[in-house]
N, C-alpha and C positions, 0 to 999 in steps of 0.2 A: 890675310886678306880674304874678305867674303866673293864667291862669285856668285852673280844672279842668272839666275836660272828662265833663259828664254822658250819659249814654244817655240814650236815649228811653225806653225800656225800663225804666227805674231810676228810683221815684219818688222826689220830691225835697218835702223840708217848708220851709214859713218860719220863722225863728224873730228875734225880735228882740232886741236885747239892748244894753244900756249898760256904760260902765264907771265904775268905784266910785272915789270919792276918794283909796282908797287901790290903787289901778290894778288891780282885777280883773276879771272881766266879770259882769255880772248878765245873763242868757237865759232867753226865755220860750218854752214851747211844750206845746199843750195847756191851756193854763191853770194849767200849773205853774212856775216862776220855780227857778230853780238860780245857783249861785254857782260859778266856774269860775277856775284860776287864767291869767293873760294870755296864758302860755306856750302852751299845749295848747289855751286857744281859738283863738290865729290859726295856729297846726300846722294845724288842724284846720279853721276856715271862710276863711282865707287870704284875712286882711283887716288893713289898714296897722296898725301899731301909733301911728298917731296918731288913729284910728278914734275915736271918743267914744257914739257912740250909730246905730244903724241896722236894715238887716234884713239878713238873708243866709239864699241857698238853700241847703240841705244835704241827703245823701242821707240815705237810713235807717242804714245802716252808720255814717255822720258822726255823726248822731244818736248814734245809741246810743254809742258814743265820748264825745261831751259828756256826755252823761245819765250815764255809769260814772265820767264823771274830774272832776265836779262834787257839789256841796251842795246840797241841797232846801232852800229859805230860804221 
């Protein structure tokens, strides 16, 4: 597993997120909950695709990437 390498410099959010019966991710952040398809989330927080449920750090640019290629549920 690759790790990505954040600055210091570069703030970073939590966000938590499950995967759905029918294998997609549910992520939460802010208080808001998005539906994401599997692909473009592990592209994206670069986390196993045998993941089921966790948290993961992500930058603000990462963010905003999930938040555009996701559903507001």
């Amino acid at each position: 597993m690759a790790f990505k390498l954040i600055t210091e410099l570069e703030q970073t959010q939590l966000i938590t997120y499950t995967r759905t019966v029918v294998g997609w991710y549910n992520f939460t952040t802010g208080g808001k909950r998005y539906n994401i398809n599997p692909e473009l989330f592990r592209n994206i927080t670069d986390i196993s695709n045998k993941t089921v449920a966790g948290v993961a750090e992500v930058s603000k640019s990462e963010l905003h990437a999930l938040i555009d290629g996701a559903v507001a549920i």
